[in-house]
C-alpha positions in Angstrom: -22.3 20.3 7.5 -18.3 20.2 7.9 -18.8 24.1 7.7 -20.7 24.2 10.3 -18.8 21.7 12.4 -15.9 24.2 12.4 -17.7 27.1 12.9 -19.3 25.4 16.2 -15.7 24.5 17.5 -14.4 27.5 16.6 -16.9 29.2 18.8 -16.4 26.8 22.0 -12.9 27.4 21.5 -13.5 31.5 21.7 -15.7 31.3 24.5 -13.4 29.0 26.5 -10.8 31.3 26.1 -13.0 34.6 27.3 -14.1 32.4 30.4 -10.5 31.7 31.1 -8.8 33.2 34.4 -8.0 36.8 33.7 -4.8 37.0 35.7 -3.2 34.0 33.1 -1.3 36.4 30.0 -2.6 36.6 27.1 0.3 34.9 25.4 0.0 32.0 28.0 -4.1 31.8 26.5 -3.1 31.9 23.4 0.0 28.8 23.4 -3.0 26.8 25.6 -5.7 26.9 23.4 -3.1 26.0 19.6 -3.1 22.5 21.1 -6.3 22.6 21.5 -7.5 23.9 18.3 -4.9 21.8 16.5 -6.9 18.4 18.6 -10.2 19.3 17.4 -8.6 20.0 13.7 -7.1 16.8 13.7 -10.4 14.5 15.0 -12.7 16.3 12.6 -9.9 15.5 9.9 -9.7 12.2 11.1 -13.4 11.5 11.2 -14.0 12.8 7.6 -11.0 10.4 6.1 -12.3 7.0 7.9 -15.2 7.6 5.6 -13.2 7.6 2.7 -10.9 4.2 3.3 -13.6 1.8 1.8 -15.0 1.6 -1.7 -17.3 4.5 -2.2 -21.1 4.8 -1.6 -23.1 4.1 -4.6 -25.2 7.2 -5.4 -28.6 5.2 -7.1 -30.6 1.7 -6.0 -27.8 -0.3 -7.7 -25.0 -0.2 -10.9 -25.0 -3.5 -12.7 -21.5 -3.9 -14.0 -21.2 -4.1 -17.7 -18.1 -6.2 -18.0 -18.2 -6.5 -21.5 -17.3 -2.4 -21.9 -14.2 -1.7 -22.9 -14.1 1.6 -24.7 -14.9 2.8 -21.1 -12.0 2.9 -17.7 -13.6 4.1 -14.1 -12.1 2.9 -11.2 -14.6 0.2 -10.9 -17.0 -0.9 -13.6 -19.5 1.5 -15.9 -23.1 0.9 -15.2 -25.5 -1.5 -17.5 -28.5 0.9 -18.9 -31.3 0.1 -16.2 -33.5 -0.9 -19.0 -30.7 -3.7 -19.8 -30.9 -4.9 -15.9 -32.6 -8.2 -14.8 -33.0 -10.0 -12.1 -30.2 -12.7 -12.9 -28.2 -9.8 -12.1 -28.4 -9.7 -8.4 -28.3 -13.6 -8.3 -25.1 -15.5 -7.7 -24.6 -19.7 -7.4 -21.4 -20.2 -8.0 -20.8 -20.9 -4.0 -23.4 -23.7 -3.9 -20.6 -26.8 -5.0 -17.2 -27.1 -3.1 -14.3 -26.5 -5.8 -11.2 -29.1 -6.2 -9.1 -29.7 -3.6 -6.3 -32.0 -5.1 -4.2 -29.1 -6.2 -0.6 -28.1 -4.9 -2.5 -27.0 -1.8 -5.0 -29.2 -1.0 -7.6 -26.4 -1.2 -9.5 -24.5 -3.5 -10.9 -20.3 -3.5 -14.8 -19.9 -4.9 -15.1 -16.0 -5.7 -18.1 -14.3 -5.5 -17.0 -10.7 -6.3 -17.8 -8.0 -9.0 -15.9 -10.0 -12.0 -18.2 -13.0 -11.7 -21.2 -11.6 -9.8 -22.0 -8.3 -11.7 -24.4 -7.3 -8.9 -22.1 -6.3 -6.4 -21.1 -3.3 -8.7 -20.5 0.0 -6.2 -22.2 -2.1 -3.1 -18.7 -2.0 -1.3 -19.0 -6.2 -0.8 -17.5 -9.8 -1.5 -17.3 -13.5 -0.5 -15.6 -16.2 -1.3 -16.0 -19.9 -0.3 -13.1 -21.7 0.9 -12.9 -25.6 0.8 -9.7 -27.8 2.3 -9.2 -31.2 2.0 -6.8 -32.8 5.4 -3.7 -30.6 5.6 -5.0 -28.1 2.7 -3.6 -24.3 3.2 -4.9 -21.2 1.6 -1.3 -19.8 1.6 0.5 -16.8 3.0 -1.4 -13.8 1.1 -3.2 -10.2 1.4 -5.9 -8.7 0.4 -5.3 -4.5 -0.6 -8.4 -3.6 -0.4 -10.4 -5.2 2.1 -10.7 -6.2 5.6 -11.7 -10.2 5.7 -14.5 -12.0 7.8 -14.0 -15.9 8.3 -16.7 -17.6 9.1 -15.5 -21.9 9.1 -19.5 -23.9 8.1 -17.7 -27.2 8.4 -14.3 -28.8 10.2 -12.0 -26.6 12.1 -9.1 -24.2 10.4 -6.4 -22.6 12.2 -6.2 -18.7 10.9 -3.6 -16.4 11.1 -2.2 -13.0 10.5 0.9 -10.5 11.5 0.8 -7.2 12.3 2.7 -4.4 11.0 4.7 -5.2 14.5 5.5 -8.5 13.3 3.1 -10.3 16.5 1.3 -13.2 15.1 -1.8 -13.6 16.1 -3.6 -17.0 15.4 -6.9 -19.6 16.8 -8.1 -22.7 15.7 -11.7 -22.0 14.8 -14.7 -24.4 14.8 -17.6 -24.3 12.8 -20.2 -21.3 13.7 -17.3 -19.4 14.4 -15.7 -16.1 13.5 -12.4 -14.7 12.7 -11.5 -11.0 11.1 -8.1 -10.3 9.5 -7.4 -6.4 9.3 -7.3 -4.7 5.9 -4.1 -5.5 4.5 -2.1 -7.7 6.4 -0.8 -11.0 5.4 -2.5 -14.2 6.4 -3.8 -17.6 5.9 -6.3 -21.0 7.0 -5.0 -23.9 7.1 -7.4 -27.2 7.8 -4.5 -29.0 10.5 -7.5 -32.0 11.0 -8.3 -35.5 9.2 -11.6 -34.2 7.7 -12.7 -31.7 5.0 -12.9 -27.9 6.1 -15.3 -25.2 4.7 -15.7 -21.7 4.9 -17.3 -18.6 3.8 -14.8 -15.4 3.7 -16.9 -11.9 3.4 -15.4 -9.0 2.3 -15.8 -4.8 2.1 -14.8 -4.6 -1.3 -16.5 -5.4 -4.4 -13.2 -6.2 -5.7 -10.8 -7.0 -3.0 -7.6 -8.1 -4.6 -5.1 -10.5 -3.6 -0.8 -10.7 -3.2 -0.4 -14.4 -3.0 2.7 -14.6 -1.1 4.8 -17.6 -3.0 3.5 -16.6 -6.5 4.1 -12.6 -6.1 7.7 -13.7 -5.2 8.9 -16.5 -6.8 6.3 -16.2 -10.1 6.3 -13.2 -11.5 6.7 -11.9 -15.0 9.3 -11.0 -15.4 11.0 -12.6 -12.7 12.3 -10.8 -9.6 16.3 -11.1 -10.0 17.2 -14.4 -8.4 20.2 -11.8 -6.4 17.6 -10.0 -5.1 15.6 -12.8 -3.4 18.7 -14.9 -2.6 19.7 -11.4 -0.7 16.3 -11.1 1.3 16.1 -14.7 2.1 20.0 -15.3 3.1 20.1 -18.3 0.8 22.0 -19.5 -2.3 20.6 -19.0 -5.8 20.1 -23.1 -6.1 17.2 -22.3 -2.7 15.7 -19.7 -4.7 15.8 -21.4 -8.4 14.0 -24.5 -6.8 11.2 -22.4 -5.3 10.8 -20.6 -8.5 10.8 -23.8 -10.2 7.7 -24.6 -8.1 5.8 -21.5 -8.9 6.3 -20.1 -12.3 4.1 -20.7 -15.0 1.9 -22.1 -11.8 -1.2 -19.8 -11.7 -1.9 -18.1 -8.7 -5.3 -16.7 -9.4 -7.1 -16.8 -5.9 
């Protein structure tokens, strides 16, 4: 079909040149229709690589993950044999109960992804369910490979994320309402009311990922070199060895 797309344009592009005004030079033709041809290049290009940005299309019904391979690496998971497969499967309730929110943040991440939910093997999808007690945060974090839906069910959060351009864009949303953060970029929900907060995040990635800001920085193993951070931050060591204090060793599995 691409074949065929090219051979089409290349034929308008032939044709729209013989129509052209025979007094124009040929050389003049010719520099007019490289930008042209160079346009059309580029948007077919272009067209063909959006389709290739998300996890790929699975090519049968369904590939159960068998996490418990390990003589076998894919990016992804290898299939279960299809006489192994059940119905249990396809079936998830781990979001059905809220998760504890008396941690360090006051809130707590439910995942319903590929590692837990063998299912959602090659479908190119994810959720989570978010829960927030008064003042709980779902820090500063990213998500690599996947663009995030927020949907709040109960209370009101105020979501936010930054561009590449550094603008920060942000709304208070209510229950029954949506917000989408763009692949990639750093963000967060915070519950700013007096009553529990819930919400239902939905990815397009089995297997989304996440860079939790505080924890990539100031909790890795090994350590980023307290010069470094003390450098990027324009504080003293002392800053940086109390936030790391705070971190390391904390978790940091989202």
């Amino acid at each position: 079909m691409h074949h065929y797309i090219y051979k089409y344009h290349k034929s308008f592009l032939l044709s729209s040149v013989t129509k052209s005004n025979n007094n124009i030079p040929k050389t003049m033709e010719f520099s007019k229709s490289i930008p042209t041809s160079l346009l059309l290049l580029v948007a077919i290009f272009s067209i063909n690589y959006s389709a290739c940005v998300a996890d790929p299309d699975p090519l049968q019904d369904f590939c159960v993950a068998d996490l418990n391979s390990a003589d076998v690496t894919v990016n992804g998971f290898p299939c279960k044999a299809p006489s192994a497969v059940v119905s249990d499967d396809f079936f998830f309730s781990g979001l059905a109960t809220g998760g504890d929110t008396s941690g360090m943040f006051e809130s707590n991440i439910t995942q319903a992804n590929v590692a837990n939910f063998p299912g959602l093997n090659t479908l190119g999808l994810s959720m989570n369910r978010a829960d927030f007690g008064p003042g709980g945060v779902n820090p500063l974090h990213s998500h690599p490979r996947a663009t995030e839906l927020v949907f709040v069910v109960e209370g009101e959060l105020l979501v936010g994320f930054v561009s590449t351009a550094n603008v920060f864009y942000s709304k208070v949303v209510k229950a029954g309402e949506n917000f989408v953060i763009p692949r990639g970029l750093v963000h967060f929900q915070y519950n700013a009311g007096k009553v529990n907060a819930r919400a239902l995040t939905v990815f397009n990635s089995q297997l989304p990922g996440v860079v939790l800001a505080p924890f990539t920085l100031f909790g890795s193993k090994p350590a980023i070199p307290d010069e470094v951070l003390a450098k990027t931050f324009q504080v003293d060591n002392n800053v940086i060895d109390l936030l790391k204090s705070k971190f390391v060793g904390a978790g940091g599995v989202y």
